[in-house]
TITI-317803 format. One line per field, with one value per residue (C-alpha): residue number from 1; residue in one letter; x, y, z. Coordinates in steps of 0.2 Angstrom, whole numbers. Example, Ala and Ser with C-alpha at 12.3 -4.5 7.8 and 13.67 -1.06 7.14 Angstrom:
residues 2
n (1	2)
res (A	S)
x (62	68)
y (-22	-5)
z (39	36)
end
This chain:
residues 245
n (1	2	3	4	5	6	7	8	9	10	11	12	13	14	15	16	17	18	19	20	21	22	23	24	25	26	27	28	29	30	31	32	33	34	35	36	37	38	39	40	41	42	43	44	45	46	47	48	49	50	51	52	53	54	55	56	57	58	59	60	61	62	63	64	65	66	67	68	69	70	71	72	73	74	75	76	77	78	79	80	81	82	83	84	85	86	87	88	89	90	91	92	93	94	95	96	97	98	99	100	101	102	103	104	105	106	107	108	109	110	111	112	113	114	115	116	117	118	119	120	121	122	123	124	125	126	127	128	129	130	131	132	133	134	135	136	137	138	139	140	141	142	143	144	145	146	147	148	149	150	151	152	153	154	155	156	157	158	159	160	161	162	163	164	165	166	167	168	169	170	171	172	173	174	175	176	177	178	179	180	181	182	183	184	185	186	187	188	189	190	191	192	193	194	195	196	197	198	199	200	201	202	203	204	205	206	207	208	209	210	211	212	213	214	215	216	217	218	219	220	221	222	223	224	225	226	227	228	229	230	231	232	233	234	235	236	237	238	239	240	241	242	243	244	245)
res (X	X	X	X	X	X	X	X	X	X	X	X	X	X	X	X	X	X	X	X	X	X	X	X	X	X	X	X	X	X	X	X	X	X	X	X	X	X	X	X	X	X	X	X	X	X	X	X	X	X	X	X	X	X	X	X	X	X	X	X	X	X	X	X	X	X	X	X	X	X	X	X	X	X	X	X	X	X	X	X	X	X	X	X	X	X	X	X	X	X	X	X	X	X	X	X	X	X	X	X	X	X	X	X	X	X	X	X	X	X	X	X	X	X	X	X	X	X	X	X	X	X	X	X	X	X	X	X	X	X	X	X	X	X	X	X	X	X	X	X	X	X	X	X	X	X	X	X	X	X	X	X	X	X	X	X	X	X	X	X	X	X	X	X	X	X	X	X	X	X	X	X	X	X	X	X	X	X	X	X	X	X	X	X	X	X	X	X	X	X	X	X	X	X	X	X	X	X	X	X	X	X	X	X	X	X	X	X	X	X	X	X	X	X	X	X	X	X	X	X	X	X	X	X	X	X	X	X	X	X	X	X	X	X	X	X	X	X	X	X	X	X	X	X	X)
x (34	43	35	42	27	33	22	19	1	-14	-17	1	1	-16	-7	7	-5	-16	1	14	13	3	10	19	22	37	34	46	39	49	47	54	59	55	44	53	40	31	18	26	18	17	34	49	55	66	67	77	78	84	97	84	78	95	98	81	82	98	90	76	88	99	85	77	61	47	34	32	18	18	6	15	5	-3	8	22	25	43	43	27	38	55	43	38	51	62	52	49	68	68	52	42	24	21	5	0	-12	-20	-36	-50	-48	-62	-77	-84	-102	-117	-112	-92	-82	-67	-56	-44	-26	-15	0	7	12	-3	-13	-2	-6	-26	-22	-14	-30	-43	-48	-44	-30	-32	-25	-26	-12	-15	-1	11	27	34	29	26	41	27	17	34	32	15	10	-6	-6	-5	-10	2	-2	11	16	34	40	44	60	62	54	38	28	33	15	12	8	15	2	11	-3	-6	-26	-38	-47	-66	-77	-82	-64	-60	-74	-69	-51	-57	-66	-55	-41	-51	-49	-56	-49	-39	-29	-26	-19	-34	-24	-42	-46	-54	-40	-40	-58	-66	-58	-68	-85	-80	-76	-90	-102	-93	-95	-75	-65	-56	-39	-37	-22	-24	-15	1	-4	2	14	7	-3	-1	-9	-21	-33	-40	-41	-29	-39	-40	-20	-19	-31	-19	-4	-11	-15	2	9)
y (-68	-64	-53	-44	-40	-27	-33	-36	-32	-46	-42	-44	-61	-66	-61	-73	-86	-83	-80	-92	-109	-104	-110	-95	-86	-83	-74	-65	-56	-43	-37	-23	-33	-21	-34	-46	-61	-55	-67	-74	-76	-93	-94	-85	-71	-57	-47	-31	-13	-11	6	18	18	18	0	-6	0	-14	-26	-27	-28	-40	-50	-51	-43	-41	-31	-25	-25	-11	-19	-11	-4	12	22	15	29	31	11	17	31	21	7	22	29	13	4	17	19	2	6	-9	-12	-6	-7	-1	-12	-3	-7	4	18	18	26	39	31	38	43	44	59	60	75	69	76	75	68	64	81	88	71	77	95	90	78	94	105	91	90	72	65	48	44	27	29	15	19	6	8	19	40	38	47	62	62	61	77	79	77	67	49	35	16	11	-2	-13	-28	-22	-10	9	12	32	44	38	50	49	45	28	9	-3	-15	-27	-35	-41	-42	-47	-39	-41	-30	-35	-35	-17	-11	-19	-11	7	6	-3	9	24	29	47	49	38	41	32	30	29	8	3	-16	-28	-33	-18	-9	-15	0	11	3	3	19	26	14	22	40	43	56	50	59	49	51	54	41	50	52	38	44	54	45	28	13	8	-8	-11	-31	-45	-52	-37	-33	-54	-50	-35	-46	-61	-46	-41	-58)
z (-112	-97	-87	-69	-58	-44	-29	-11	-11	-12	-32	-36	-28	-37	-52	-50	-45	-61	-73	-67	-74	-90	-108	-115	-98	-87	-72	-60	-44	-35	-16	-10	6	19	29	38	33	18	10	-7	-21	-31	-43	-46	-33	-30	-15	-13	-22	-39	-35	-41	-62	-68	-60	-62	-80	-80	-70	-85	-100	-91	-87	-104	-99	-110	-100	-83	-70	-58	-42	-29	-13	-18	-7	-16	-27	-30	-35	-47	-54	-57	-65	-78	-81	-82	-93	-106	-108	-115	-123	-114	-109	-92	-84	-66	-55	-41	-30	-29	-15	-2	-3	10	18	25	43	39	46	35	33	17	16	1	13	30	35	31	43	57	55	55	71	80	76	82	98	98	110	109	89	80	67	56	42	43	50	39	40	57	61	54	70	81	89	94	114	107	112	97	95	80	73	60	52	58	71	66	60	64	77	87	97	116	120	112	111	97	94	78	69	50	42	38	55	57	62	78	83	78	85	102	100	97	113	125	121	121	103	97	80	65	54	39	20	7	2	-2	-2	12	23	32	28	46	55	44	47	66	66	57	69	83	78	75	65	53	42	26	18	-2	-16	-23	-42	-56	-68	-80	-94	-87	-90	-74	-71	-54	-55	-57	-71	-79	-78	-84	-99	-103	-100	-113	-127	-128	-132)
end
């Protein structure tokens, strides 16, 4: 059965890892390519976009194709939709591997939002001035116009508008901790915002925050595609994967 897995996040690689190699299976996994130096997963990969549904559509039937694995970043949304909507032109299995969100804890001050506009907006009506912006490199042209001052921190630098007022700290998790906790205070932090991408790689900036007593905006998940198919684990999305051959 061969099988594209759309990834770039720790479950799609796990996948691979699990898939590729078994008897019966051929795996191909797809990136996006908008790190510079992504982590690849074990086996066959692609990197690049596919020209929208139309051309991933192609892509699937050219290809031979047999089922699709959607394991991109939650935020990830138009890949999510393109996957749906390509897949079911073909008819296809698709399934859709996304990592618990994070839950809110006993002492947390978190403000949700449904979308970057509406974090900015929240980060304009706080009294904070001192913002970690902990979204990745992409939106933060959202907070460009605001007189508050931002630590960004990214895998890659921004691409569009930054605030004026800022300092670009490139970094890739896992961070501890101990290590957040030292970084909110040395530069001052008074509020965070961030995207609800759940998993541990970059959950130690909540536990610091909430230790230190920080606000913090989290920025909502973009719904799945209507009646999607959802599992939270790679061994889950693998046992899926073995039941349809």
């Amino acid at each position: 059965m061969k099988t594209l897995i759309l990834g770039g996040t720790r479950e799609a690689r796990e996948l691979a890892g699990i898939a590729s190699g078994e008897r019966g299976f051929e795996i191909v996994s797809s990136l996006a390519g908008r790190v510079r130096e992504p982590v690849l997963p074990v086996g066959e990969v692609r990197v690049g976009g596919f020209g929208g549904v139309a051309g991933l559509r192609e892509w699937l039937a050219d290809n031979g194709i047999q089922a699709v694995i959607d394991a991109t970043h939650p935020f990830a949304g138009g890949m999510t939709a393109n996957a749906a909507a390509a897949a079911a032109g073909l008819g296809l299995p698709v399934l859709h591997l996304r990592r618990p969100g994070w839950t809110e804890q006993s002492g947390d001050d978190w403000i949700r939002v449904p979308d970057l506009t509406a974090a900015a907006a929240a980060i304009e009506t706080a009294a904070s001035e001192r913002i970690f912006l902990t979204i990745g490199r992409q939106g933060v042209a959202a907070f460009a116009e605001s007189e508050r001052w931002f630590l960004i921190r990214a895998i890659d630098p921004p691409e569009d508008a930054v605030p004026a007022r800022h300092e670009l700290l490139l970094a890739r998790g896992p961070f501890s901790v101990s290590d957040e906790s030292e970084l909110l205070a040395d530069r001052r932090i008074d509020a965070l915002v961030t995207k609800d991408s759940g998993g541990a790689l970059t959950e130690a900036k909540l536990e610091a925050a909430r230790g230190l007593g920080l606000p913090v905006v989290v920025i909502e998940r973009p719904p799945l595609p209507v009646g999607a198919r959802q599992v939270e684990t790679a061994a889950a999305a693998w046992d899926w994967l073995q039941r349809l051959r």
